[in-house]
N, C-alpha and C positions, 0 to 999 in steps of 0.2 A: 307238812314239811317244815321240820325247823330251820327256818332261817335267821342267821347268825346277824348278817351285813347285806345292805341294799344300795345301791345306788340310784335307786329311783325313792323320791317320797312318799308314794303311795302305797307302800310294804317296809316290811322291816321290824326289827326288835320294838322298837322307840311307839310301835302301832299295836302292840299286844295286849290283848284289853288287863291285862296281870302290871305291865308298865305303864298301861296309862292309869290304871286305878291308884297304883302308888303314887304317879305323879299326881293328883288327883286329890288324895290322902292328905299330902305335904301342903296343897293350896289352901282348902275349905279348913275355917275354923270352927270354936264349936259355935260360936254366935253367928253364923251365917244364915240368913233368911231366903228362901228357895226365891223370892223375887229377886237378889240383889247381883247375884254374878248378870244377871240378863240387863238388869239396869246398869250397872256400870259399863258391861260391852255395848251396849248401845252408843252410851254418853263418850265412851273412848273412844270409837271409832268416827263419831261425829265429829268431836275434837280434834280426832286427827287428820282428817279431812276438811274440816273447814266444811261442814253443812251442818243448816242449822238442826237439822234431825235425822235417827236412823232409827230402822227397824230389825229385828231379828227374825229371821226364818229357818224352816228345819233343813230346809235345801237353797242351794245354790237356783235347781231350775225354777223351785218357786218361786223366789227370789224376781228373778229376770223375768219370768213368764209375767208376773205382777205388773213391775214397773213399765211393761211393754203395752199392757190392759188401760194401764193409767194414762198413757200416754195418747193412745191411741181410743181412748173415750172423751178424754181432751181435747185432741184436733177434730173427730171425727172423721178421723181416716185409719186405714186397717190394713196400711203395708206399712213394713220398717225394710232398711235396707241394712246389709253386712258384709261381710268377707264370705266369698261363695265358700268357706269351710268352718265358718263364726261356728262354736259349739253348741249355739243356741240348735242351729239346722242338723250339725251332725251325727249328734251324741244326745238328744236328747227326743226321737221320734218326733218328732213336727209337734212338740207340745201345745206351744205357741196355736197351731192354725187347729188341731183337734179339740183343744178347752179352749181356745177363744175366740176361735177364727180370723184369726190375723195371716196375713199373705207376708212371705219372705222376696225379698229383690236381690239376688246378691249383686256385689259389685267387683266388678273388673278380675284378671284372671287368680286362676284358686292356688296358684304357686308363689306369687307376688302380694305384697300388702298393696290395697288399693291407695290412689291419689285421688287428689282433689278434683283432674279431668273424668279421671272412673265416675266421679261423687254428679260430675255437672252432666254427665248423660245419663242421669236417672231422672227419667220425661214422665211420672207419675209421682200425685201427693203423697209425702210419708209421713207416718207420725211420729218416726223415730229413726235416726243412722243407728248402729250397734256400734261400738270402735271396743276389740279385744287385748287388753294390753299382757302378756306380750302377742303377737300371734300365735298360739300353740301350733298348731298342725301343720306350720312351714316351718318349726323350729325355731319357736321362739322369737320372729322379730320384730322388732319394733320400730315403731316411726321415727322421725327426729319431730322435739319438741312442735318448732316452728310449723313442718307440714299436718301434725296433729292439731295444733290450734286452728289453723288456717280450716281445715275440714271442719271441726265442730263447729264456727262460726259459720261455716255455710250452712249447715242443719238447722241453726237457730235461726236466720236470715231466708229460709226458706219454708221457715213455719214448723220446722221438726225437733224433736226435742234430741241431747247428744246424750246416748248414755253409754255408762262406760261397763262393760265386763270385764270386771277389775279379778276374775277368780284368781289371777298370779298378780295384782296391784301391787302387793307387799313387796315383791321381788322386780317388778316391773320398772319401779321407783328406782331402781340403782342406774336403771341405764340414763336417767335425767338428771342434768345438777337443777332439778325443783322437787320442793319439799311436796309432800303424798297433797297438802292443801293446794299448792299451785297448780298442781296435775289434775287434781280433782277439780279446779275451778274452771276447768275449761267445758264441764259436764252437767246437766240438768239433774243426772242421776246417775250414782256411781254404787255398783255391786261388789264385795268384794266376799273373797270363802275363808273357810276358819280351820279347814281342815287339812287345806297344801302346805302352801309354807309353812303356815304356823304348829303344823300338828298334833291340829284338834281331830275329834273324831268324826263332826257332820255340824253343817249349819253355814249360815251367810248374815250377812248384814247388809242393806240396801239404805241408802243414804241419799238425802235431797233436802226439796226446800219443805217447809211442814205442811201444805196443805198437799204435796201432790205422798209425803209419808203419810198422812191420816188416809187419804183414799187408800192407797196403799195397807194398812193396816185393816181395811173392810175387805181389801178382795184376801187378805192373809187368811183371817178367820172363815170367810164361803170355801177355800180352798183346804179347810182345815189343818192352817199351819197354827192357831193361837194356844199352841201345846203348853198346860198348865206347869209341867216338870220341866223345864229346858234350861236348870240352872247346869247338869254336868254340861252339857255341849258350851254354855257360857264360858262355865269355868276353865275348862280347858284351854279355850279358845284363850281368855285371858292367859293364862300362864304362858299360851304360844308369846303372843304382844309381850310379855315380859324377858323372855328367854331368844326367842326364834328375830323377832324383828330386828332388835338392834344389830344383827349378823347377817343380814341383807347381801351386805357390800361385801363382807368374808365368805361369804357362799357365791357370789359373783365373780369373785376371784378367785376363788379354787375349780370353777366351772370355765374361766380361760385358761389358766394353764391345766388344766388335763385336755382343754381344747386344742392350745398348742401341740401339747406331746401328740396326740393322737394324729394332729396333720403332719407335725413332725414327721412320726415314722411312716406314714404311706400306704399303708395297709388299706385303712380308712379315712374317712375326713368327715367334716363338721360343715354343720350348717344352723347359724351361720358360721364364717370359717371365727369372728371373735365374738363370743357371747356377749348380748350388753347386757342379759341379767343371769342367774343360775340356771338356767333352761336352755338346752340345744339339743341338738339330732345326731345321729353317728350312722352315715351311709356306709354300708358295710358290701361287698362284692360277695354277698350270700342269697339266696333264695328267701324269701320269708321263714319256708319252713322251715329249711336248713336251720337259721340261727333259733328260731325257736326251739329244735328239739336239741341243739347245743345248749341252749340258756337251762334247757329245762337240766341236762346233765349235770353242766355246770352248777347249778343249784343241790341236786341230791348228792353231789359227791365232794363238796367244799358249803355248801350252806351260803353260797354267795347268790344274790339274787341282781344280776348285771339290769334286767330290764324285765320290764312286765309283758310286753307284747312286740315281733315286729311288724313294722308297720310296710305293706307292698311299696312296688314301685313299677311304674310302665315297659321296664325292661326287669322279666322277671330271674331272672338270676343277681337281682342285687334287694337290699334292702334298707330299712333303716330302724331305727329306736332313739326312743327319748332319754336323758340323762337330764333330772332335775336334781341339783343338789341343796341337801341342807347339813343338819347336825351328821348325818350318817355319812355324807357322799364325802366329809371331811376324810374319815377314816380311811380314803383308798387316796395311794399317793399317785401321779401323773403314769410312772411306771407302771406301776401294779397293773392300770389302766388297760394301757396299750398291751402291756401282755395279755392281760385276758382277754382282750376283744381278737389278737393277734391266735389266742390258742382255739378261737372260736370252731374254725374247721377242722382242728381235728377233735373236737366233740360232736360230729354229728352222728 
């Protein structure tokens, strides 16, 4: 299916492996040595964080599976706690407790970001809280600063290490007036992906203090992430950091006002109702199927692609979808919006 225009990041022209090779092309010089795009993403992303080291891996879930291993070989304990919907549990088969045997606790209810009274009735040792910046699967939200500091100093104060699943950190970052280091410093170990906002086409970088990224770097290689080639997924990633990052804030504001428009007209609405970063929900008065076998029309017959999946709801004639915006999600104005979502029923 050719699709023209996306409004989700995880599809679209801009993801074609024919566009990313040319973008791709235009980066890599001819003096570039297959170590150095991976050495630099590293050294950048540390730098931009504010920790004294990072590692590269092929995935996101090794990534986190890792740093959760380290942690929990550390304390010598083998639960971490999360957001009963953290994407560590949902989206990724119980990784965590099948390769390492680690127990999940979630905390406090799965529609709401947890607080700090959710945090104080977790009555077993952890070796690690999870904090997901933004929330994904309640639409994106986020804490305020202060009650996120306030938690991860109880993790640390209760023996457990604060790490952060930073996969939307890049974007996460607009809804704080602190820089990606201040946010990051509230963390023991902070994760972040190369292939959402910034889009890259796979890979993560995990970040902390160096002895707990050298452990780190043993469990990468037993898990066989120490891939000798990983300069494309580097480099890309870098181009994202050069292109994609510093428009953070203009992806966050074209993700409120299509917010607005969309409450505006009634049809639908948003959650949250003001985005604080480019990522939000759009609760639609459709069945799941329904907007899916619309979305799916709507794609073969205008090449527009509104959403990748919907997502249920406990009242099943309504639903909802994600709207992550970057370079692509520009392209569709507030209007355009609401109308397509508004002609949704009569594509079913």
């Amino acid at each position: 299916m050719d699709i023209r225009r996306s409004l989700s990041q995880h599809s679209g022209p801009r993801r074609s492996p024919h566009e990313v090779l040319r973008r791709l092309a235009e980066w890599v010089t001819p003096g570039t040595r297959p170590e150095d795009p991976v050495r630099e993403l590293e050294q950048r992303v540390a730098t931009l964080l504010g920790k004294p080291e990072a590692l590269f891996f092929p995935s996101g879930t090794m990534a986190q599976q890792v740093a959760l291993r380290v942690h929990a070989d550390r304390t010598g304990r083998r639960s971490f706690a999360g957001h009963p919907q953290t994407h560590l549990h949902v989206w990724e088969n119980q990784g965590y407790n099948a390769v390492h045997g680690l127990r999940f606790h979630p905390v406090g209810d799965r529609n709401e970001l947890f607080g700090l009274d959710d945090l104080k009735a977790v009555h077993e040792p952890l070796a690690a809280v999870v904090f997901e910046l933004p929330q994904r699967d309640i639409g994106g939200v986020l804490p305020a600063f202060g009650d996120l500091a306030a938690q991860a100093a109880w993790a640390r104060q209760s023996g457990a290490a604060a790490h952060c699943d930073g996969a939307r950190l890049w974007e996460a970052q607009t809804g704080y007036d602190a820089t990606f280091a201040e946010v990051s410093a509230l963390f023991d170990t902070v994760y972040v992906s190369l292939y959402k906002g910034l889009e890259g086409v796979r890979g993560a970088v995990l970040a902390g203090d160096a002895d707990t990224i050298g452990q780190a770097a043993v469990w990468r290689r037993r898990m066989g992430g120490a891939i000798a080639d990983a300069w494309p997924l580097a480099a890309i990633a870098l181009m994202g950091m050069d292109v994609n990052l510093p428009r953070m804030a203009e992806f966050r504001d074209h993700a409120q006002a299509l917010a607005r428009a969309i409450n505006a007209d009634g049809f639908a609405h948003t959650t949250p109702e003001v985005p604080a970063t480019p990522l939000f929900h759009v609760h639609l008065p459709l069945s799941r199927h329904d907007a899916q076998r619309a979305a799916q029309h709507l794609l073969e017959e205008t090449g527009i692609r509104l959403f990748l999946y919907a997502r249920s709801n406990p009242d099943p004639h309504r639903c909802s979808f994600e709207v992550s915006v970057g370079i692509s999600g520009l392209e569709f104005t507030p209007r355009e919006v609401v109308e397509l979502i508004r002609g949704l029923p009569s594509r079913v």
